[in-house]
C-alpha positions in Angstrom: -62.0 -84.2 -241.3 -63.7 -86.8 -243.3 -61.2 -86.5 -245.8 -58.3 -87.2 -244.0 -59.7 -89.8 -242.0 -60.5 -91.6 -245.2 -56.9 -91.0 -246.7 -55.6 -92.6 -243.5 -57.9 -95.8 -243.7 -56.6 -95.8 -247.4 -52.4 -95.7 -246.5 -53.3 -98.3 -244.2 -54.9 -100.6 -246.2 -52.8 -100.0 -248.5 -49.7 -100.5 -246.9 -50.2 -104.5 -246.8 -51.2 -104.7 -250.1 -47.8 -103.0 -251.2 -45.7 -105.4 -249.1 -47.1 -107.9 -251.2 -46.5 -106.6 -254.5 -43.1 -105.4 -253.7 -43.2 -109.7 -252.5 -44.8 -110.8 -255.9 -42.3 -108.6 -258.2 -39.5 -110.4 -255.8 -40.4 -113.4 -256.8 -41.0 -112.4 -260.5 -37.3 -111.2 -260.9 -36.2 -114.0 -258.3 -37.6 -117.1 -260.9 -36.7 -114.6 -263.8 -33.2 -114.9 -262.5 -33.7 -118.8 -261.7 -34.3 -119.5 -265.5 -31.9 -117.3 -266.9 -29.5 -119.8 -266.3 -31.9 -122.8 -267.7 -33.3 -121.2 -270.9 -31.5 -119.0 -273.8 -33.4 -116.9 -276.2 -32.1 -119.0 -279.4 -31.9 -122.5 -277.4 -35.1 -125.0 -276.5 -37.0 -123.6 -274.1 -39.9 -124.2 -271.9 -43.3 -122.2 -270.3 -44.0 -121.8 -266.6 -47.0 -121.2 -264.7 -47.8 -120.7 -261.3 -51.1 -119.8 -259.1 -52.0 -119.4 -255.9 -55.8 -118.8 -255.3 -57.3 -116.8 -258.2 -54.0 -115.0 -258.5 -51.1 -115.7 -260.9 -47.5 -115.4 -259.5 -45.7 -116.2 -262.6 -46.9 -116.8 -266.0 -43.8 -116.8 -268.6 -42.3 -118.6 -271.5 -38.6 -119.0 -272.6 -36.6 -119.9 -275.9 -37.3 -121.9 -279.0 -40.3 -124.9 -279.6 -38.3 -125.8 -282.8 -34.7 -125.3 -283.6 -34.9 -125.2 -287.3 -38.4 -122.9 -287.5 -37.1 -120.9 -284.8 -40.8 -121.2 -283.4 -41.0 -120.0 -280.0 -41.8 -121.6 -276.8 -45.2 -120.3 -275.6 -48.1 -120.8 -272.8 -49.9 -122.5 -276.0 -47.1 -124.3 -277.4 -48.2 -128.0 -277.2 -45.2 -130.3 -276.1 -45.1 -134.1 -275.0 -46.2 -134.4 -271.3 -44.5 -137.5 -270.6 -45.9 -139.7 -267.8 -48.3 -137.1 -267.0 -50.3 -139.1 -269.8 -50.8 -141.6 -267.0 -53.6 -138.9 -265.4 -55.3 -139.1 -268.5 -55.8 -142.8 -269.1 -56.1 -143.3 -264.9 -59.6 -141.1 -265.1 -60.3 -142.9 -268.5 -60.6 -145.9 -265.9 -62.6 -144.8 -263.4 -65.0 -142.9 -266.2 -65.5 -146.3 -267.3 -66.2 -147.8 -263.7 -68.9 -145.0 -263.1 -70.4 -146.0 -266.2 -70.6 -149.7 -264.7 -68.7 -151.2 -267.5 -65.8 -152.3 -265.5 -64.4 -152.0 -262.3 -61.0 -151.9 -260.9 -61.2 -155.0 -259.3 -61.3 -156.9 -262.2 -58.9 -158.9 -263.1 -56.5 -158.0 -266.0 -57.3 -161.6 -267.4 -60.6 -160.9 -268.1 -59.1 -158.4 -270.9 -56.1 -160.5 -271.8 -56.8 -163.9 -271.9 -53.5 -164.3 -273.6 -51.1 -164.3 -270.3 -49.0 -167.7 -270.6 -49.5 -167.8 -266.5 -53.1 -167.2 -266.3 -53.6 -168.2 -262.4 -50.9 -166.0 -261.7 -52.1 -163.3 -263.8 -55.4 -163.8 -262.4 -55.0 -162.2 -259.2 -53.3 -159.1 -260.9 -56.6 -156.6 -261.2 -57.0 -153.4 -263.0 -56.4 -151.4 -259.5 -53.2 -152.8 -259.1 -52.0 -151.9 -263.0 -53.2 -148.0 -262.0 -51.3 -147.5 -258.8 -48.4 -149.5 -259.7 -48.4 -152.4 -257.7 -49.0 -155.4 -259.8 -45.7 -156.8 -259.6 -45.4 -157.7 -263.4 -42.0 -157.0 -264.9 -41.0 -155.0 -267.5 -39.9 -158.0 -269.9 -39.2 -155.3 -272.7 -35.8 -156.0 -274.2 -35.6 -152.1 -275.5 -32.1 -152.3 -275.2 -31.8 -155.3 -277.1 -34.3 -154.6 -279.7 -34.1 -151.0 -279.5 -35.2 -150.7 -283.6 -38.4 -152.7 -283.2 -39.5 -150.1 -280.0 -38.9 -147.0 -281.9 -42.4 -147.6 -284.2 -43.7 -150.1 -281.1 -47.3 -148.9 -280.0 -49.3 -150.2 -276.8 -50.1 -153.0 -278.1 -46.5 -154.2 -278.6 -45.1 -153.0 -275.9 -47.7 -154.5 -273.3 -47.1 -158.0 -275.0 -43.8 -159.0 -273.6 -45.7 -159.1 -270.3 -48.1 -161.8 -271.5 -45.0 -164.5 -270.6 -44.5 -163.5 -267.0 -44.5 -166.2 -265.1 -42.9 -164.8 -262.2 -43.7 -161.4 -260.8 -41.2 -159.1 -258.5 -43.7 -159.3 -255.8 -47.1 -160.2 -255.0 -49.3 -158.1 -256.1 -50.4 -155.2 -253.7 -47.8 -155.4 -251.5 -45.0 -153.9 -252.8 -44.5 -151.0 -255.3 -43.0 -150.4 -258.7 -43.0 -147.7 -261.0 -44.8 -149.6 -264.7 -44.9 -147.8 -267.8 -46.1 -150.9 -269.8 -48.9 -151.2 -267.3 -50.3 -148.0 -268.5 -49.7 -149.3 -272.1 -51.8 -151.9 -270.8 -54.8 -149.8 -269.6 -54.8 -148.0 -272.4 -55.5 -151.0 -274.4 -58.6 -151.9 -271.4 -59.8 -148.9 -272.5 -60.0 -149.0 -276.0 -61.8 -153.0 -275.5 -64.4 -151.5 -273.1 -65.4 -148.8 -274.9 -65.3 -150.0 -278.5 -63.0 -146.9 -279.6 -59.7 -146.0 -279.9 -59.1 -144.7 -276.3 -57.6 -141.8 -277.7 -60.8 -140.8 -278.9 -62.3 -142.0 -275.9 -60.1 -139.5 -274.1 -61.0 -136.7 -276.6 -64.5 -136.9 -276.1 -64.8 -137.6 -272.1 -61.6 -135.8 -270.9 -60.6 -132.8 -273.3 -63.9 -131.5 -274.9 -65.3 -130.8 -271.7 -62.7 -129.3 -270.4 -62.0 -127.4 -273.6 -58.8 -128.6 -274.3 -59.0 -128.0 -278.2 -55.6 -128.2 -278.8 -54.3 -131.3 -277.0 -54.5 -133.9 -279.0 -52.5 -138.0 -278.4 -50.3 -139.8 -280.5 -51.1 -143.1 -282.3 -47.8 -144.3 -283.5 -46.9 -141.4 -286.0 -44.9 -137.5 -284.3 -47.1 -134.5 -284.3 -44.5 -132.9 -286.4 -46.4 -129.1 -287.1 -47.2 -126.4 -284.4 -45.4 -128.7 -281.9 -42.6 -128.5 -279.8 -39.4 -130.9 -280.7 -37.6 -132.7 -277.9 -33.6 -132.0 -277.1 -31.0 -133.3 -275.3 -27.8 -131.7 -275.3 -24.8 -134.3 -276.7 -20.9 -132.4 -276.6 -22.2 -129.3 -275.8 -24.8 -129.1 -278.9 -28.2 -129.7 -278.5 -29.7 -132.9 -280.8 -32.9 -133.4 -281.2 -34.5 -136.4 -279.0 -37.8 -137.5 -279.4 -40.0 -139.6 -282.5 -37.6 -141.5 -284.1 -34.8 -141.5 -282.0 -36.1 -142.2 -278.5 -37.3 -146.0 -278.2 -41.1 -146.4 -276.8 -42.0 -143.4 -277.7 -44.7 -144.7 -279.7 -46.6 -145.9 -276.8 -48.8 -143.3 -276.1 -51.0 -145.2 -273.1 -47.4 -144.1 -271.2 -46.8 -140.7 -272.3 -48.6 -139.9 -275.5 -50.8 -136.8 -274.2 -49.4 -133.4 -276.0 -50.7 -130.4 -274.4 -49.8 -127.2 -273.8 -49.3 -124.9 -270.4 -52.5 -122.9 -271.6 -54.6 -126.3 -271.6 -53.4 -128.0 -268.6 -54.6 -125.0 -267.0 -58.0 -126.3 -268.2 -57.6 -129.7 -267.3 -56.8 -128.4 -263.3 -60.0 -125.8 -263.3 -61.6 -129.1 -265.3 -60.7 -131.2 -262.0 -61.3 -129.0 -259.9 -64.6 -128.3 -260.6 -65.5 -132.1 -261.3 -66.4 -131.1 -265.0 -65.6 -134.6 -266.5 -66.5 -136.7 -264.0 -68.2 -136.4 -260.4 -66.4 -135.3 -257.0 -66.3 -138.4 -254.8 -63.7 -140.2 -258.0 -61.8 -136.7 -257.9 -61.6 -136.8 -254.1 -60.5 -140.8 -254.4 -57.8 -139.9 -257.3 -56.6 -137.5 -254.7 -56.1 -140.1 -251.8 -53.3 -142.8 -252.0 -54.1 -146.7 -252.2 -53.1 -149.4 -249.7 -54.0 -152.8 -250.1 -54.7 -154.6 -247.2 -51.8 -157.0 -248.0 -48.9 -153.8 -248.4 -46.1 -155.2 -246.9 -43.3 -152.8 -247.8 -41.8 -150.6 -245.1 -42.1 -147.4 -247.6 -46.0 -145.9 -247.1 -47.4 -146.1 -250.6 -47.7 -142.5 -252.6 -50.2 -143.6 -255.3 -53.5 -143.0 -256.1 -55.6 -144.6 -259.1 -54.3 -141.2 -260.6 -52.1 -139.1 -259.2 -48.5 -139.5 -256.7 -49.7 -138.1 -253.2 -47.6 -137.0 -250.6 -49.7 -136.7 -247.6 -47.3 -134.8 -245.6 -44.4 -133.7 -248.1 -41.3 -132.5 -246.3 -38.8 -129.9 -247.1 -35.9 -128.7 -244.8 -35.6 -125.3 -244.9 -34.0 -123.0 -242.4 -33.3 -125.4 -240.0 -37.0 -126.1 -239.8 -39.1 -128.8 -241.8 -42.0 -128.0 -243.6 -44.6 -130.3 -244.3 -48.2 -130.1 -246.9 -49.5 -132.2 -248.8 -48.7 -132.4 -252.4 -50.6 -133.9 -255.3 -48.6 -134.4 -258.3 -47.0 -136.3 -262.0 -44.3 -135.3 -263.8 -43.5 -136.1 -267.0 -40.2 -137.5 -268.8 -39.6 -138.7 -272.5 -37.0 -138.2 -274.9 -35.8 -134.4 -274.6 -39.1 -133.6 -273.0 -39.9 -132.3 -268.9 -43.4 -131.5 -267.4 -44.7 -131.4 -263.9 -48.0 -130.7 -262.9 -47.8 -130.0 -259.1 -51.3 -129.1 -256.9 -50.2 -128.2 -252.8 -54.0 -127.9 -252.0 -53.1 -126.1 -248.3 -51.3 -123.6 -249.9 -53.9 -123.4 -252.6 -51.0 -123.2 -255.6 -51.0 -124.7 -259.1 -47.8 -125.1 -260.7 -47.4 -126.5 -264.2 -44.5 -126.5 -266.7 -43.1 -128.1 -269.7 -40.0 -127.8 -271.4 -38.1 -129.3 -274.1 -34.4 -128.9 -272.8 -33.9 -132.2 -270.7 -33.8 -130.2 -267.9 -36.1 -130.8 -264.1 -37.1 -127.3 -262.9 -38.8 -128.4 -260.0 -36.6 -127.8 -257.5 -35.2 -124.4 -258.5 -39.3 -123.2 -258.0 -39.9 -124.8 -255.3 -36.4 -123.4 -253.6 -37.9 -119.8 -254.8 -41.0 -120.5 -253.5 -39.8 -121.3 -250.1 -37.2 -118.6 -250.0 -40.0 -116.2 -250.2 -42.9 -117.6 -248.1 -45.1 -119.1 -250.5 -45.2 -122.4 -249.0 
């Protein structure tokens, strides 16, 4: 009797555990189907990864990392990550503030004494380069002098903002996305800490979150074991990145190369408050209002990250809302998005090389199928 009343425990334990694989290997031939239509075998490519809890929903890799090697695309092929960069140079920032050699409400003038406008770069501080909100404008002429930014570092591409002498807003009350205000930081970071902040990054950021393989750009194109940006022109794909893309020598903005395999690090590295302590992850995590906001928009910044405190999506005549901690990347032929939905406990992280946004083709999966 024993027996069968064990076999019967076991069929019903079992049977929820089946519904869920038979839900999982939906969703595997669902997203296989999804990028089917996005990647082709002999055509750039990209890597996908996806977690929820300790368990993996989706962990593939598509097409070529080099046209003319015919390398593939792997979990471990390092690509450019765009503007995810920013996270790098952000916690750069606040290492530096836990080490009490600067703090984010110090004014940017205090590091560049060469702004034409000083008073009115005065009341510009470091917090208001991080989320966004400083009001400088981006006095780059890249269109203009699109020659001088393809070899133009942070350095030079920060300097055009040393004649401002009007800003878009004051700062804090408005926001505006800044890529040369990241150039900027960058450049904080490397006179506060005596080193080239991509070193500084190496040593406080990757090695101890054992990211061996990522590595930042100083001017010259990782041109071995890397993937090569695209961007499809009459039908053919070109490649677009060092070289051909202006500014993307300016690494402070998007010079991180890393791979699936290592961001995956950096996440468990966050998580776990490996490189720096919990209460700066928990701030990084929360978004920054200045007393003086005056924009009817809620700001979705924090010193790191782009929160969305209740992110909505209409599905099924009903809206869904969570909160949604994220940065995506974009530069040259290059696409990343590193997306944390800590309700839902899921980690989704991919890069590509195509010129093409996955985002909302996983998240439509995703939500088809009950995940969020």
């Amino acid at each position: 009797m024993k027996k069968y009343l064990i076999f019967a425990i076991g069929i019903l334990t079992y049977i929820p555990c089946s519904s869920q694989l038979n839900k999982d290997v939906l969703l595997t031939k669902k997203l296989d189907s999804v990028f089917a239509a996005v990647f082709s075998e002999n055509e750039p490519g990209g890597s996908v990864f996806i977690q929820q809890g300790n368990k993996t929903l989706y962990d593939k890799s598509f097409g070529l990392a080099d046209l003319k090697t015919k390398a593939k695309f792997t979990d471990k092929t390092v690509s450019n990550l765009g503007s995810i960069s920013k996270t790098f140079v952000a916690y750069g920032i606040l290492i530096l503030q836990n080490q009490g050699k600067l703090s984010v409400e110090d004014s940017i003038t205090k590091f560049f004494p060469e702004f034409k406008n000083k008073e009115l770069a005065g009341k510009i501080k470091i917090k208001h380069l991080l989320t966004h909100t400083s009001g400088l404008p981006d006095s780059r002429k890249v269109e203009n002098d699109s020659i001088y930014y393809l070899t133009a570092k942070d350095y030079e591409n920060f300097k055009p903002l040393f004649q401002t002498d009007t800003l878009e807003f004051e700062q804090g009350s408005q926001w505006n996305y800044s890529n040369p205000a990241y150039n900027g930081l960058a450049m904080i970071i490397e006179k506060v800490s005596n080193m080239k902040w991509q070193d500084f990054i190496k040593e406080h950021i990757f090695n101890p979150s054992g990211m061996k393989n990522s590595k930042i750009t100083d001017g010259d194109f990782p041109q071995k074991d890397v993937a090569h940006g695209y961007r499809k022109v009459a039908g053919k794909f070109e490649e677009y990145d060092y070289g051909e893309c202006p500014t993307f020598c300016a690494a402070g903005n998007g010079g991180v190369w890393s791979s699936v395999s290592e961001l995956k690090k950096y996440v468990s590295a966050i998580n776990k408050c490996t490189f720096t302590d919990c209460s700066t992850i928990e701030l990084s995590r929360k978004t920054f209002k200045p007393d003086n906001w005056k924009s009817a928009i809620e700001p979705i910044h924090s010193s790191v990250w782009f929160v969305h405190p209740d992110f909505s999506i209409r599905h099924e005549n009903q809206i869904l809302k969570f909160k949604t901690i994220e940065h995506s990347g974009s530069q040259g032929g290059y696409r990343a998005h590193l997306i944390l939905i800590p309700e839902k406990e899921m980690t989704i992280i991919w890069l590509s090389n195509n010129d093409t946004f996955i985002t909302p083709k996983i998240r439509t999966t995703l939500l088809e199928l009950g995940y969020l």
